[in-house]
N, C-alpha and C positions, 0 to 999 in steps of 0.2 A: 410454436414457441416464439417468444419476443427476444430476440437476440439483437437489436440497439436499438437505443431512443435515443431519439434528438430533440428538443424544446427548448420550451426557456424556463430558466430555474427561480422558480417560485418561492421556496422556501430550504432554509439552510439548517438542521435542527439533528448535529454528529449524532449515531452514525447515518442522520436518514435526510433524506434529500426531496424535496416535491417538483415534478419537473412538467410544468404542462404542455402538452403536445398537440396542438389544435381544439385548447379547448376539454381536453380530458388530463386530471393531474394524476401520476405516478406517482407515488412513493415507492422511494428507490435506494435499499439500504447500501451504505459502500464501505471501503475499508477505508483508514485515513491518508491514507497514500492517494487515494484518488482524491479526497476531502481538499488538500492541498493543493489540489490540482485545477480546483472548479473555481470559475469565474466568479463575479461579484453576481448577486440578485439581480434578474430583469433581464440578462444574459442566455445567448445563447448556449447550448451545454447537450455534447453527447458524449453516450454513455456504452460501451458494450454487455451485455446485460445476459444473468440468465435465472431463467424463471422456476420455483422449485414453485411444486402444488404438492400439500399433504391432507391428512385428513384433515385436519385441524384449521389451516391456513395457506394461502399464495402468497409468497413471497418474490419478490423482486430484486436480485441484486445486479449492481452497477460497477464497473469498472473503468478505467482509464486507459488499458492498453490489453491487447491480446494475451500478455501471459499470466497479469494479474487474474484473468478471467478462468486460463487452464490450469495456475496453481489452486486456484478454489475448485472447478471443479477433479480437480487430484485429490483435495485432502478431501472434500465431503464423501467422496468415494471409501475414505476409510470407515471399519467401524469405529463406534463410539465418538467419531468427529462430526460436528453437525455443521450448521451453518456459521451459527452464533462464534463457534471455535475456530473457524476456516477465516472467518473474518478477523479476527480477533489476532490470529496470525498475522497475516495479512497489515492490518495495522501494528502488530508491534514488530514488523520486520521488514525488509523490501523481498521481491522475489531474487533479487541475486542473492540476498545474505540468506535468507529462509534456504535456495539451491547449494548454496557454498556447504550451510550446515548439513543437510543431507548429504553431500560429495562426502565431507568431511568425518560424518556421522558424530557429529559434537550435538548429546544431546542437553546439554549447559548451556547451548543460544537457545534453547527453544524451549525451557524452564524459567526462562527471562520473562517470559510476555504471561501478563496476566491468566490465570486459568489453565496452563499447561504446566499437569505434575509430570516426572519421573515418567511414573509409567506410560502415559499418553506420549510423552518425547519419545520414547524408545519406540512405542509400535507406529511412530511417525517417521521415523526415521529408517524403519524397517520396510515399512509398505510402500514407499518414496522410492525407496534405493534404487536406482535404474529408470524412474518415472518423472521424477525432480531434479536430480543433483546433477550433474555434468552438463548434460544437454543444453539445460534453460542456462545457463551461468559461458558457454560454450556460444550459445547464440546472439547474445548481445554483452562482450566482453565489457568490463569498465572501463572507460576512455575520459573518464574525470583527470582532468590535468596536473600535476602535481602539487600548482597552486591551489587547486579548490581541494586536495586532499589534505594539504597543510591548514587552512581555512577549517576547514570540517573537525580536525584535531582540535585545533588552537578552541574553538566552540563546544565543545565537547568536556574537552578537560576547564571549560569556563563553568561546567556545569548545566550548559543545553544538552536536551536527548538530542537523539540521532535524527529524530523525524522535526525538533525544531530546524537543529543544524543545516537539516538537507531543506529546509523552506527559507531559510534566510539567505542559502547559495545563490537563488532563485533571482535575489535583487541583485546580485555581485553581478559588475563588468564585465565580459568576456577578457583577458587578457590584464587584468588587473594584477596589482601587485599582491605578496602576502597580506602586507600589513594594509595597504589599501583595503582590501578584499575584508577583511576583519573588522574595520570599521566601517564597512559598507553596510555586510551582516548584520551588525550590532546595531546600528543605526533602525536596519527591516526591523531586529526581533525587539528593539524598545518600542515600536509602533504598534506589536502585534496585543 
């Protein structure tokens, strides 16, 4: 199995990425949480990755960090959730808030993100229970500072999603002020 790649990133084309690695190029679908994550073109860029082969096709998906990688393979585990939906997740959620909602068993976050009706949130949130929720959310608690959770608000109700939000923090100062912090953001997200 191909469990990471490292190269340089060739091509940038959401949700697919091309990553050549001596010479042999990858494409490497990801969620957008990891998309937000990748360097500029020509760049170095690795990937934690896991490889589905079906009849039909080999796929390759890519990930940013260790748990991104365990909630996809948790949800492709369920029936009726494929990859397409596992990603799909994945980008319209973070793995803390996707784990919260499972702790939580709200399945009203997870009717938000494109492509998940009613029913598919509930048997998601049923076959999760005990595999998602507490645990992952338990292992890397939230340690955003009160300044970037006011920042993230103030943006928010400005009208950015949450995945803009959480890329414009990216540019903010460590230790910055509210309102600094807010014009820092706004500043990144006019550029984007």
């Amino acid at each position: 199995m191909i469990g990471r790649i490292q190269g340089t990133l060739v091509a940038n084309n959401p949700p697919r990425l091309l990553v050549d690695c001596h010479g042999v190029g990858y494409e490497v679908d990801v969620p957008m949480s990891t998309l937000y994550q990748m360097p500029g073109l020509g760049q170095t860029v690795t990937l934690l990755t896991h490889f589905v082969v079906r009849e039909d096709a080999q796929q390759l998906f890519g990930f940013a960090t260790e748990q991104e990688r365990e909630s996809f393979k948790a949800l492709i585990k369920i029936s009726g959730v494929g990859a397409r939906t596992a990603l799909s997740l994945l980008s319209g959620m973070s793995v803390q808030e996707l784990s919260q909602a499972v702790t939580l068993q709200e399945s009203a976050r997870l009717t938000k993100v494109p492509g998940i009706g009613k029913k598919t949130a509930e048997r998601l949130l049923l076959e999760l229970k005990g595999k998602l929720g507490a645990d992952i959310g338990l292992s890397q608690p939230n340690t955003a500072p009160d300044s970037q959770v006011e920042i993230m608000q103030a943006l928010t109700a400005l009208g950015y999603s949450d995945k803009e939000a959480q890329a414009a923090l990216k540019h903010v100062t460590a230790g910055s002020s509210v309102s600094d912090g807010i014009r820092m953001a706004l500043k990144a997200l006019s550029k984007a």
